[in-house]
PyMOL commands that place a pseudoatom at each C-alpha (Angstrom):
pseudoatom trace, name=CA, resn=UNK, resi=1, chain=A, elem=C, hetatm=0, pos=[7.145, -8.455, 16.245]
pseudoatom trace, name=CA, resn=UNK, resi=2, chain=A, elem=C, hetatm=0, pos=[9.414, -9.649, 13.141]
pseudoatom trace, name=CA, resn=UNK, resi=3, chain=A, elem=C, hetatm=0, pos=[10.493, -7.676, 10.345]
pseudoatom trace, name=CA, resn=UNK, resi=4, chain=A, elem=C, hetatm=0, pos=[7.670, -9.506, 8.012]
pseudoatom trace, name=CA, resn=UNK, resi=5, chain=A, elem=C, hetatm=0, pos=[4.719, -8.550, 10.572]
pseudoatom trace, name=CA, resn=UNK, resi=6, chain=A, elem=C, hetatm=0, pos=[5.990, -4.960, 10.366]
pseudoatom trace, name=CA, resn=UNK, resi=7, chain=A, elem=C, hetatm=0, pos=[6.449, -4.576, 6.681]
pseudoatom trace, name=CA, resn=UNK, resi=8, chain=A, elem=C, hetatm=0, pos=[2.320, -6.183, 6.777]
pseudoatom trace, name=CA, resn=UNK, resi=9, chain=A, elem=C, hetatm=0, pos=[1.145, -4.262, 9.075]
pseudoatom trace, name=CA, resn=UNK, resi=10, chain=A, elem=C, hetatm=0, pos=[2.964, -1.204, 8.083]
pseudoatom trace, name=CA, resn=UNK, resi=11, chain=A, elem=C, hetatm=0, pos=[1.266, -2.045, 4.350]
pseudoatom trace, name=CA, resn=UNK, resi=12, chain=A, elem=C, hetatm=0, pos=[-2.502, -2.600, 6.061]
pseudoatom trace, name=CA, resn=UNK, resi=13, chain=A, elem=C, hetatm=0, pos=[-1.986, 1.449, 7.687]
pseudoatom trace, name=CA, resn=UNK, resi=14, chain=A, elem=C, hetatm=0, pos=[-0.909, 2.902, 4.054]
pseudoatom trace, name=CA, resn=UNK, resi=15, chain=A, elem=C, hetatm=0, pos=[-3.768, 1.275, 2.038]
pseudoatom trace, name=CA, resn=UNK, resi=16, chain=A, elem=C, hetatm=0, pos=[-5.890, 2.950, 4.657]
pseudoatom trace, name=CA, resn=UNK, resi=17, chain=A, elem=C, hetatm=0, pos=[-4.517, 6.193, 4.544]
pseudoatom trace, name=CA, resn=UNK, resi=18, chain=A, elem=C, hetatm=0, pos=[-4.544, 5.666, 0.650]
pseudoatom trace, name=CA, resn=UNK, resi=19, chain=A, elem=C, hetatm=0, pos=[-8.164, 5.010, 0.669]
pseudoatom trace, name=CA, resn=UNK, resi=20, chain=A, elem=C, hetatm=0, pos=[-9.126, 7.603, 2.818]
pseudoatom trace, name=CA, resn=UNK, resi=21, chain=A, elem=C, hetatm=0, pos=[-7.009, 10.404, 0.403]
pseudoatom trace, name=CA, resn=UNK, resi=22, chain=A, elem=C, hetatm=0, pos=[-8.864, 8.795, -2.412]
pseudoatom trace, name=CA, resn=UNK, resi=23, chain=A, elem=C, hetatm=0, pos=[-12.747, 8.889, -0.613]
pseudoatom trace, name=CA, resn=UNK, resi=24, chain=A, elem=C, hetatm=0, pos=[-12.129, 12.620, 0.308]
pseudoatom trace, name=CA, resn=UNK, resi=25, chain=A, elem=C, hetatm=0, pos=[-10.875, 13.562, -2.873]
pseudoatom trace, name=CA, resn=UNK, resi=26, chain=A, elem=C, hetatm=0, pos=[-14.036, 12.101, -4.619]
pseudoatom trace, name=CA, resn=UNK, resi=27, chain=A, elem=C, hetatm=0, pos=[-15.939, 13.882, -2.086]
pseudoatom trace, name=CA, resn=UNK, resi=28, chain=A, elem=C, hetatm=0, pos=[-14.673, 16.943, -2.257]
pseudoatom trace, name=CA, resn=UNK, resi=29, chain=A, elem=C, hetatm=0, pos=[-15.636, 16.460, -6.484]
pseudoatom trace, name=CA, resn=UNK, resi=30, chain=A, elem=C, hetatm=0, pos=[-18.951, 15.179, -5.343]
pseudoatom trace, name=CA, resn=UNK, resi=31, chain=A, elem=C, hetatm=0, pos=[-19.688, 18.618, -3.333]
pseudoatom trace, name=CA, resn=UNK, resi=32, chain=A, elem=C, hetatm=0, pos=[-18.671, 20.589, -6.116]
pseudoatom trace, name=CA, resn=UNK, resi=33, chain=A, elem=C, hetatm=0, pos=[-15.417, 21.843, -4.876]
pseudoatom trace, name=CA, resn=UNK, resi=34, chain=A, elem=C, hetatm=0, pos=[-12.288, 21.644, -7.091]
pseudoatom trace, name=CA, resn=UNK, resi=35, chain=A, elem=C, hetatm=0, pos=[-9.690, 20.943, -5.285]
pseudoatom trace, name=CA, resn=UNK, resi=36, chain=A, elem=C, hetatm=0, pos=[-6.027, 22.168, -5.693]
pseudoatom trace, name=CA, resn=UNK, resi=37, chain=A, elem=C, hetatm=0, pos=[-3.955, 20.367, -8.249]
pseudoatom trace, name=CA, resn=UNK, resi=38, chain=A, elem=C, hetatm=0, pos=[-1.091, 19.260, -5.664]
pseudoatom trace, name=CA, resn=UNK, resi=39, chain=A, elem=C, hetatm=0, pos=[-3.960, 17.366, -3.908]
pseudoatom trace, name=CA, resn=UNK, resi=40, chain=A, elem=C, hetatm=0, pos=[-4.151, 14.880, -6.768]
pseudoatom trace, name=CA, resn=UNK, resi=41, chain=A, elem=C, hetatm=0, pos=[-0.804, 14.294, -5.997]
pseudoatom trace, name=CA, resn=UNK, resi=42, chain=A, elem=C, hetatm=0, pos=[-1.237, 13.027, -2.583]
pseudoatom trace, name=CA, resn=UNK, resi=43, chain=A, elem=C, hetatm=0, pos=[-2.591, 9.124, -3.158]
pseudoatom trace, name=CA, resn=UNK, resi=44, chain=A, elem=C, hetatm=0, pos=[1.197, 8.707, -4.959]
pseudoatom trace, name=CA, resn=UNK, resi=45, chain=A, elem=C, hetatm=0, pos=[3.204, 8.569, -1.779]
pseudoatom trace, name=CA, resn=UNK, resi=46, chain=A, elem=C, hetatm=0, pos=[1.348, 5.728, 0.031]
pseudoatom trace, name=CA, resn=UNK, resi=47, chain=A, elem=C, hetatm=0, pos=[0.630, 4.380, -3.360]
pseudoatom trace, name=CA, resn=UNK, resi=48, chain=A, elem=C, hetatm=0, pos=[4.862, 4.081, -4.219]
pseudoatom trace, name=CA, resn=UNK, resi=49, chain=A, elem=C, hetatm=0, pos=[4.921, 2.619, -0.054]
pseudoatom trace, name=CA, resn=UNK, resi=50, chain=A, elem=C, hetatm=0, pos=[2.656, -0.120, -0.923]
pseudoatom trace, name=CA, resn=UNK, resi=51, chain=A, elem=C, hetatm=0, pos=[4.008, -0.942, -3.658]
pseudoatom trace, name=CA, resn=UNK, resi=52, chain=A, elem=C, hetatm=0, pos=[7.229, -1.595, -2.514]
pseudoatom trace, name=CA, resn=UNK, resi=53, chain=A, elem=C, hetatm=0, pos=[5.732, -3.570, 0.608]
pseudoatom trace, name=CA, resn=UNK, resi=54, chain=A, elem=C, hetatm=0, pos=[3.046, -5.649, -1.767]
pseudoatom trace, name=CA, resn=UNK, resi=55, chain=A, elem=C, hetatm=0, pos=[6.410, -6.652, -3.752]
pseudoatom trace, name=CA, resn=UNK, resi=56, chain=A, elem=C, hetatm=0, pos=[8.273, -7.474, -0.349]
pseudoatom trace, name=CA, resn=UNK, resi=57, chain=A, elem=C, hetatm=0, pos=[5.334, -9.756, 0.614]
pseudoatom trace, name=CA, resn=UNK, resi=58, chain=A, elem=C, hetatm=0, pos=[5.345, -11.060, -2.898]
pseudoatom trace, name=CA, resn=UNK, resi=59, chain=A, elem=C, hetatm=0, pos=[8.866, -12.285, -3.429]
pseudoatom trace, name=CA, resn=UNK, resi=60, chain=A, elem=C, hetatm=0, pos=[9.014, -13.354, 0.616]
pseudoatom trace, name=CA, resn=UNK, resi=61, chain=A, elem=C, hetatm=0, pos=[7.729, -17.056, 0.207]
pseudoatom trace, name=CA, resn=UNK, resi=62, chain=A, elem=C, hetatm=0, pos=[9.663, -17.393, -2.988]
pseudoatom trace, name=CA, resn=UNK, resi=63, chain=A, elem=C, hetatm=0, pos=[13.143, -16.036, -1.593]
pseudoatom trace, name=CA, resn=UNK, resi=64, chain=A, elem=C, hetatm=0, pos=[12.360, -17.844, 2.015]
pseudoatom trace, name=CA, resn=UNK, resi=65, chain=A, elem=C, hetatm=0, pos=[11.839, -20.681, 0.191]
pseudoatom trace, name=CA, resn=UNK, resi=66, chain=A, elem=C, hetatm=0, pos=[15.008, -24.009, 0.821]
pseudoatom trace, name=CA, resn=UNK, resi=67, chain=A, elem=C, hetatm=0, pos=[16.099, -26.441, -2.073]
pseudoatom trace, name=CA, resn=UNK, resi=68, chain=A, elem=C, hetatm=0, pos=[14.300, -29.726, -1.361]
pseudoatom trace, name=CA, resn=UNK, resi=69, chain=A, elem=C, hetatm=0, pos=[11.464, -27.718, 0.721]
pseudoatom trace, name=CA, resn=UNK, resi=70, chain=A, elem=C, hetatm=0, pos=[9.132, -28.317, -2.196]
pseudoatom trace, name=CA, resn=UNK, resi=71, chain=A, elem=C, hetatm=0, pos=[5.705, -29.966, -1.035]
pseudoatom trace, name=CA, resn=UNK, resi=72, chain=A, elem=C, hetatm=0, pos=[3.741, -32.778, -3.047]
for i in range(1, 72): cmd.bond("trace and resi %d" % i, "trace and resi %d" % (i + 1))
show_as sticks, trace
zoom trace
């Protein structure tokens, strides 16, 4: 597998684990528990890991990109 499968596939597991952290959070609201404060804090890791990974995947075509590759 190439580094640009990786970084994708590494950025398809952290949205995951992002969504998950965000569905249990709202669930724990929804049952009437508060949660602790640090627990807010938990969506920001994954959250700063795909962003750095969606701006990888961004700028990839653009940097891969040759002079005179440019399509009609």
């Amino acid at each position: 597998m190439n580094w640009s499968a990786s970084i994708r596939q590494a950025h398809r597991g952290l949205s995951i684990l992002f969504t998950v952290i965000v569905a249990g959070i709202f669930l724990a609201l929804g049952l009437g528990r508060q949660p602790a404060e640090w627990v807010y804090f938990l969506p920001l890791f994954p959250l700063a890991l795909m962003m750095a990974s969606g701006l990888y995947m961004f700028a990839l075509p653009h940097v891969r990109k040759q002079p005179g590759d440019e399509r009609a």
